[in-house]
C-alpha positions as CSV (number, residue, x, y, z in Angstrom):
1,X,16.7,16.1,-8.6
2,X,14.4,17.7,-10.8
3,X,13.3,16.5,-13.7
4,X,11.1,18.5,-16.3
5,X,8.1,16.4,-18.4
6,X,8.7,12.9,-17.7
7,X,8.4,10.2,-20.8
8,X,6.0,7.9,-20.9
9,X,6.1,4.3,-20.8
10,X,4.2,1.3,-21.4
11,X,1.0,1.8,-18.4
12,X,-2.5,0.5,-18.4
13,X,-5.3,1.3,-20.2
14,X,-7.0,3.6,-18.0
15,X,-4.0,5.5,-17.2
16,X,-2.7,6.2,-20.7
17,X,-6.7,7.4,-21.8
18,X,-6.8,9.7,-19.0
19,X,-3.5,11.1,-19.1
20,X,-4.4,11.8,-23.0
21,X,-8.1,13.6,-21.8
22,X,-5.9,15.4,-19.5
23,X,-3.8,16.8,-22.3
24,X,-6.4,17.7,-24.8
25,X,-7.8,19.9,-21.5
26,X,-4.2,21.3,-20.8
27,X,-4.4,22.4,-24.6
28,X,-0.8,23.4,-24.3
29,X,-1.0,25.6,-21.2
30,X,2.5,27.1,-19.5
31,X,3.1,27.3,-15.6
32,X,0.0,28.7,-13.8
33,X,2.6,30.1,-10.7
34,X,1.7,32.9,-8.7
35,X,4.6,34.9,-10.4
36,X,2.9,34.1,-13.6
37,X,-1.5,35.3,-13.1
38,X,-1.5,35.2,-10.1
39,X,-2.4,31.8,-9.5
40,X,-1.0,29.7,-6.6
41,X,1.2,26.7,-7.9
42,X,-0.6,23.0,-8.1
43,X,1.5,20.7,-5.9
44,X,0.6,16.7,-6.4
45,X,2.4,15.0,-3.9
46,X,1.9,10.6,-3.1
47,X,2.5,10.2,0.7
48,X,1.8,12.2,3.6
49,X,5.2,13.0,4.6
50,X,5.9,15.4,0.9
51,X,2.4,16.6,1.4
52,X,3.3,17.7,5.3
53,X,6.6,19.1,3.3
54,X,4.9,21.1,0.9
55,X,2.1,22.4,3.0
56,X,4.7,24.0,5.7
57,X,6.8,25.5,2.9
58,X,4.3,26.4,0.3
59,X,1.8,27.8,2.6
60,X,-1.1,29.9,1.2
61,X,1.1,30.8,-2.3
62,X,0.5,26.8,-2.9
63,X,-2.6,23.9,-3.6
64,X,-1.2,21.1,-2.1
65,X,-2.7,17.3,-3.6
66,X,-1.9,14.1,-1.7
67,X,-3.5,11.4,-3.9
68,X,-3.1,9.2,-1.0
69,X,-6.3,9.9,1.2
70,X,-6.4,9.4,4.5
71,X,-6.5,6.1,6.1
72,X,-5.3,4.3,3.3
73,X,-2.3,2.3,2.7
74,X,0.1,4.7,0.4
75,X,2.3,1.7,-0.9
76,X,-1.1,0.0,-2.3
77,X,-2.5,3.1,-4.1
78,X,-4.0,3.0,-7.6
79,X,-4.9,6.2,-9.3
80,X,-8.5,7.4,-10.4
81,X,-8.3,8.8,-13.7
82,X,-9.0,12.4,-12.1
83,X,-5.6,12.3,-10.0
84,X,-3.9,11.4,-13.1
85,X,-5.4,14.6,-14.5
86,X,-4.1,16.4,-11.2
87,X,-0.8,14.7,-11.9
88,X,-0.7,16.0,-15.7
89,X,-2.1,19.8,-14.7
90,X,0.4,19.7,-11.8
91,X,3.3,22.7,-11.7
92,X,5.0,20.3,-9.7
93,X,5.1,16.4,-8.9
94,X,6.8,15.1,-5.9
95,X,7.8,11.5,-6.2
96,X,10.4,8.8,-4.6
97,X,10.4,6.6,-7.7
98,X,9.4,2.8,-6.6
99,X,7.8,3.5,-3.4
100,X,4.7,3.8,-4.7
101,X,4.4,2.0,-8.6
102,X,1.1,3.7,-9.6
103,X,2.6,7.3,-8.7
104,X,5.5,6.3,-11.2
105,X,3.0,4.9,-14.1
106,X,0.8,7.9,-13.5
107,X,4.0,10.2,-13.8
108,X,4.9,8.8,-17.2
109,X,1.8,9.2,-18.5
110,X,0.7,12.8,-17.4
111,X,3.7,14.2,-18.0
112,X,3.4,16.9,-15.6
113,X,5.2,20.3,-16.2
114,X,7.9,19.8,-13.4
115,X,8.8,16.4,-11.3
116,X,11.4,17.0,-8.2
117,X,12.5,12.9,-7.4
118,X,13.3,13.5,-3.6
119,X,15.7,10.5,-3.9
120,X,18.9,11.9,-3.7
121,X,18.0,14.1,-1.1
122,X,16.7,12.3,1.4
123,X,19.7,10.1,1.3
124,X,18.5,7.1,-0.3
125,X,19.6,4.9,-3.3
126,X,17.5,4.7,-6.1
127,X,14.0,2.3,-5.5
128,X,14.2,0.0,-8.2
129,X,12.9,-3.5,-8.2
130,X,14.3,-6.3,-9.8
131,X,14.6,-7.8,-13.4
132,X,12.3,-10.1,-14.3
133,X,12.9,-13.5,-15.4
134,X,12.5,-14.2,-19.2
135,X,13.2,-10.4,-19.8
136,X,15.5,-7.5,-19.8
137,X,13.0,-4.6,-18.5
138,X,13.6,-4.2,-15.2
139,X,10.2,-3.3,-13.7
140,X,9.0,-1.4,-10.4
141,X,9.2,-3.0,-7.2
142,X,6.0,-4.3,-6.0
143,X,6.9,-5.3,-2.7
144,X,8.7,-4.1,0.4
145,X,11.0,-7.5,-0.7
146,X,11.6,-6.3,-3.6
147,X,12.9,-2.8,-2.5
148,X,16.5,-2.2,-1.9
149,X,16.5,0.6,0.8
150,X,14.0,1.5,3.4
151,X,11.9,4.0,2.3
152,X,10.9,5.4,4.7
153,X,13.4,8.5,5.4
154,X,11.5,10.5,7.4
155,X,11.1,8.9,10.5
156,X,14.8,10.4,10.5
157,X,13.9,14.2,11.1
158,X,17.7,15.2,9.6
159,X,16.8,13.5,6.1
160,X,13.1,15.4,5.7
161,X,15.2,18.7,6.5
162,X,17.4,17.6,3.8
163,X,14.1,16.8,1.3
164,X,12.6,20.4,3.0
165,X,15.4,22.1,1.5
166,X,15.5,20.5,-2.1
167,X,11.9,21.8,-1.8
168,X,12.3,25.2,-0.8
169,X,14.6,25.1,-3.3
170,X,12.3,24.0,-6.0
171,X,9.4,26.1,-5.1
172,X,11.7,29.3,-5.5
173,X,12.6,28.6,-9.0
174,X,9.2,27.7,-9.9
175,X,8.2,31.1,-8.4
176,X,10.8,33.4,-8.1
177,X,8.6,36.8,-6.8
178,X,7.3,34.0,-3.7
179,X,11.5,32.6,-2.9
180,X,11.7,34.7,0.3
181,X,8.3,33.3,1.6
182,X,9.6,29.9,0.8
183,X,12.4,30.1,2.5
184,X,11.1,31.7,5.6
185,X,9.1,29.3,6.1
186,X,11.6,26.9,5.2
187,X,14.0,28.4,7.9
188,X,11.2,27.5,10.4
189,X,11.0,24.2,9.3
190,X,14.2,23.5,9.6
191,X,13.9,24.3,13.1
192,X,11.3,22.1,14.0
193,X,13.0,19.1,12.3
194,X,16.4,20.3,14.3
195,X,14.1,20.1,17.9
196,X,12.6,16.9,17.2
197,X,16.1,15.4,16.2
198,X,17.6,16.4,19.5
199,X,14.4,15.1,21.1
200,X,15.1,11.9,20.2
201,X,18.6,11.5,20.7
202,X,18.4,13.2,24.2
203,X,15.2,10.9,25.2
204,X,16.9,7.7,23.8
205,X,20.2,8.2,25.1
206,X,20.1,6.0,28.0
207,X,18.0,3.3,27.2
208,X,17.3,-0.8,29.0
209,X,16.9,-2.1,24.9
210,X,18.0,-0.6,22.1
211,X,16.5,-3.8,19.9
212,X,13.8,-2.5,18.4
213,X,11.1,-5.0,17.7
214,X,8.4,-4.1,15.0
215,X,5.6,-5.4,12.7
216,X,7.4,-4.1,9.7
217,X,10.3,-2.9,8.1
218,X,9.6,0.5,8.5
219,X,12.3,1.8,10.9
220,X,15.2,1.2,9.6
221,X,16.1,5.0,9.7
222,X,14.2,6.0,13.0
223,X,16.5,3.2,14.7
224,X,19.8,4.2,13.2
225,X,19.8,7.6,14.2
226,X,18.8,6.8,17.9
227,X,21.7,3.9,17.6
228,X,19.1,0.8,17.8
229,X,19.0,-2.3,15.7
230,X,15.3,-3.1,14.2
231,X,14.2,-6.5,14.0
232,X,11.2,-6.5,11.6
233,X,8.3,-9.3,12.3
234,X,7.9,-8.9,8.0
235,X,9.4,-6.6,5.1
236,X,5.8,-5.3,4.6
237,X,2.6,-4.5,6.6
238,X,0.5,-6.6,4.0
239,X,3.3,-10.1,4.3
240,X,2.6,-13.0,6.6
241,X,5.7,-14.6,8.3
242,X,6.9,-17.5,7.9
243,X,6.9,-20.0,10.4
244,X,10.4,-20.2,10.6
245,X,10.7,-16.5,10.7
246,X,8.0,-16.3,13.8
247,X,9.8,-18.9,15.7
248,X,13.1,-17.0,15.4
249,X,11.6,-13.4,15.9
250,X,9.4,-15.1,19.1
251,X,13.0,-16.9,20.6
252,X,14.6,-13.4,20.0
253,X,12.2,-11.8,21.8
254,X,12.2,-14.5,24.7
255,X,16.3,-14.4,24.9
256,X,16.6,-10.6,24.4
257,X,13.9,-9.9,27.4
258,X,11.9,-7.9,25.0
259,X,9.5,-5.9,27.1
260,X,7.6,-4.4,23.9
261,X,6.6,-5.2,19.8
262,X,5.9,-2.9,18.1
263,X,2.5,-2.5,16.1
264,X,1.1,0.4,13.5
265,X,-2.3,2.0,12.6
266,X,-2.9,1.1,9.5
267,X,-1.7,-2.7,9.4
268,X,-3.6,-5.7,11.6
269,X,-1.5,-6.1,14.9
270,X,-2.6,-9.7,14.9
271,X,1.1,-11.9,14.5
272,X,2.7,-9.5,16.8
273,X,-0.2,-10.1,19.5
274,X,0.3,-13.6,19.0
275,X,4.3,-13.2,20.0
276,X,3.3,-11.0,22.9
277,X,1.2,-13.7,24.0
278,X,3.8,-16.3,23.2
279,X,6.2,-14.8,25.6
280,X,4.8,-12.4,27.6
281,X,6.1,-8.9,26.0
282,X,2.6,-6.5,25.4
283,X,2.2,-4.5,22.2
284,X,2.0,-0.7,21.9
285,X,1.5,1.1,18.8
286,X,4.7,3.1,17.0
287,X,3.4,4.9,14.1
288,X,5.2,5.3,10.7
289,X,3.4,8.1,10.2
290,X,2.5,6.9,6.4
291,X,-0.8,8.9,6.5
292,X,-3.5,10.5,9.4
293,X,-6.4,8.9,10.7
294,X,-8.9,9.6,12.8
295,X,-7.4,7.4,15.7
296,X,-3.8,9.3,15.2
297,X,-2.5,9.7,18.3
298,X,-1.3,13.6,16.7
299,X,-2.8,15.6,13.8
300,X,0.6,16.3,12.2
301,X,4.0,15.3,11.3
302,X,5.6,16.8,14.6
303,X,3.2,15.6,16.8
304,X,2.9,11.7,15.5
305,X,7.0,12.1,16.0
306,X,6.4,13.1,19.4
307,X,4.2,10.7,20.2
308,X,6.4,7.9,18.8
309,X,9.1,9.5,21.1
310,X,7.2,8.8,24.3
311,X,6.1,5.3,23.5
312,X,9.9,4.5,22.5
313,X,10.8,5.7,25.9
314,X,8.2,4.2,28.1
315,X,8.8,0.7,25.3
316,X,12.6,0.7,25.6
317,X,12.9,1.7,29.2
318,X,14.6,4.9,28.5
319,X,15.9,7.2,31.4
320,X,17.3,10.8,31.4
C-alpha cells in the first residue's frame, strides 16, 4: 500500500525540530527520479531485509538508506535528526508500521514524498499495539508482547517475493523510463526467493524434530512454511523469562528429546545456555537475519538463509 505524504502526529521534540529544518531545506522540491534530472531515486528503508529488497531491485538507478546500521538491534532504533532529514528528502519510505516505533514517529514528521507500508504484502495484519489505560489513543507497540503478528515475514522466502513485487511495482511508477530495469531485476529476484523456498522444504522434508526451539519469537513464519511448531524461550531478544516459563520450556525440552536451542547474533545466548546445560541439548546459532555483522555467517540475505538451512538440518536431524 502506498501512501503519499504521511501526517504528522504528536512526536518528540527532536524529531518534530528536525523534520521542520528538513523542510525549510526541501524548500518545496518535487521527485528528484531518474526520469525526472537525471537523478537516481533516494530510498530510506528501516531493517535490513527492505534494504536487501531495494538494493536487488533498484540497483544502480537507486540510493538505498537503511537507518538501521549494522550490528544494531532494528526493533530498538532511535533516529538522529539527519535520518529524519533522509526520511523527509526521501522519494520513497519503506516501512512495516509498528515494528519499529521511531521509523513510524520519524514518518509522520518528515513527511516524505512517497511511503509504500509493506503490510499487506507480506501477508501480515496490521502492527498495532494496544490502547492504553486511562486513554483512547491507541499508541505503537513497544514490545514484541505487545505486537499481534510476528513480524518477521521474511524468514518465509514466498512472502519477501510477495513484498519484491509491491516493490518493483512501486519503483516503476516512481520512475516510469527505469520500469523494465526494475522488473528485470525483479524477475531475477523472484527466482532466487523461488530456489531458496524449495531449498527448505526439500532439506526439511524428512526431519527427527520438527519442534523448533528458539531464544525468540522470531520464527514464527520460517517454521510454518517448513511445517514445524516454534517454541520461543521469550516474545523478544531484550525479555527475561520467567521462571515459570524456563521451567516449562526446560521440561519441554527434556520430554520432547530436544537435541538443539536455538540462539541469534545479536541477542545474549545466555538463558538458552543455561537450558542446554540443564538438560543436556547444545546451542547453535539460527539467525533472523535482522541486520549483518561482521561475525555473519553470510554477507547477504541468500546466504544467511542458506546458512540457517544447514544448521536447521544438522539441529533437527534432517535426512534426504
Amino acid at each position: 500500500m502506498i501512501v503519499c505524504r504521511a501526517h504528522p502526529t504528536r512526536v518528540g521534540l527532536a524529531i518534530a525540530g528536525a523534520a521542520a529544518g528538513a523542510v525549510l531545506a526541501l524548500g518545496g522540491c518535487t521527485s528528484t527520479g531518474s526520469d525526472a534530472g537525471g537523478h537516481r531515486l533516494s530510498v530510506v528503508t528501516g531493517f535490513y531485509a527492505t534494504q536487501y529488497l531495494a538494493e536487488q531491485i533498484g540497483g544502480s538507478q537507486v540510493q538505498v538508506i537503511s537507518l538501521t546500521p549494522p550490528g544494531a538491534e532494528p526493533h530498538d532504533l532511535e533516529l538522529t535528526s539527519r535520518q529524519v532529514v533522509q526520511i523527509a528528502k526521501s522519494d520513497l519510505t519503506i516501512t512495516l508500521p509498528g515494528f519499529q516505533p521511531a521509523v513510524d514517529d520519524g514518518i509522520r514528521a518528515a513527511m516524505p514524498r512517497t511511503v509504500l507500508d509493506i503490510t499487506t504484502a507480506a501477508g501480515l495484519h496490521p502492527l498495532t499495539g494496544h490502547t492504553h489505560d486511562g486513554g483512547g489513543d491507541v499508541e505503537h507497540a513497544e514490545t514484541a508482547e505487545e505486537l499481534e503478528v510476528d513480524p518477521h515475514f521474511w524468514l518465509d522466502p514466498e512472502r519477501m517475493a510477495a513484498v519484491s513485487r509491491e516493490l518493483v511495482d512501486t519503483l516503476s511508477r516512481l520512475d516510469p523510463a527505469g520500469a523494465e530495469d526494475f522488473r528485470r531485476r525483479g524477475h531475477a529476484l523472484d527466482t532466487t526467493l523461488a530456489t531458496l523456498t524449495q531449498n527448505y522444504v526439500d532439506g526439511l522434508a524428512h526431519c527427527a524434530n520438527t519442534d523448533l526451539v528458539t531464544g525468540h519469537a522470531a520464527y514464527g513464519h520460517l517454521a510454518a512454511f517448513v511445517g514445524f511448531t516454534q517454541h520461543p524461550v521469550a516474545l523478544n531478544p531484550d525479555a527475561e523469562p520467567s521462571p515459570a516459563t524456563l521451567a516449562a520450556i526446560t521440561t519441554f525440552v527434556r520430554e520432547h528429546h530436544t537435541r538443539v536451542i536455538y540462539t541469534e547474533p545479536l541477542a545474549s545466548p545466555k538463558v538458552a545456555e543455561v537450558i542446554a546445560a540443564e538438560t543436556g541439548a547444545r546451542t547453535a546459532v539460527l539467525d533472523p537475519i535482522e541486520g549483518l555483522t561482521d561475525a555473519s555467517a553470510a554477507r547477504d540475505y541468500p546466504g544467511l538463509m542458506r546458512a540457517n538451512l544447514t544448521t536447521l538440518i544438522s539441529g533437527q536431524e534432517c535426512t534426504p
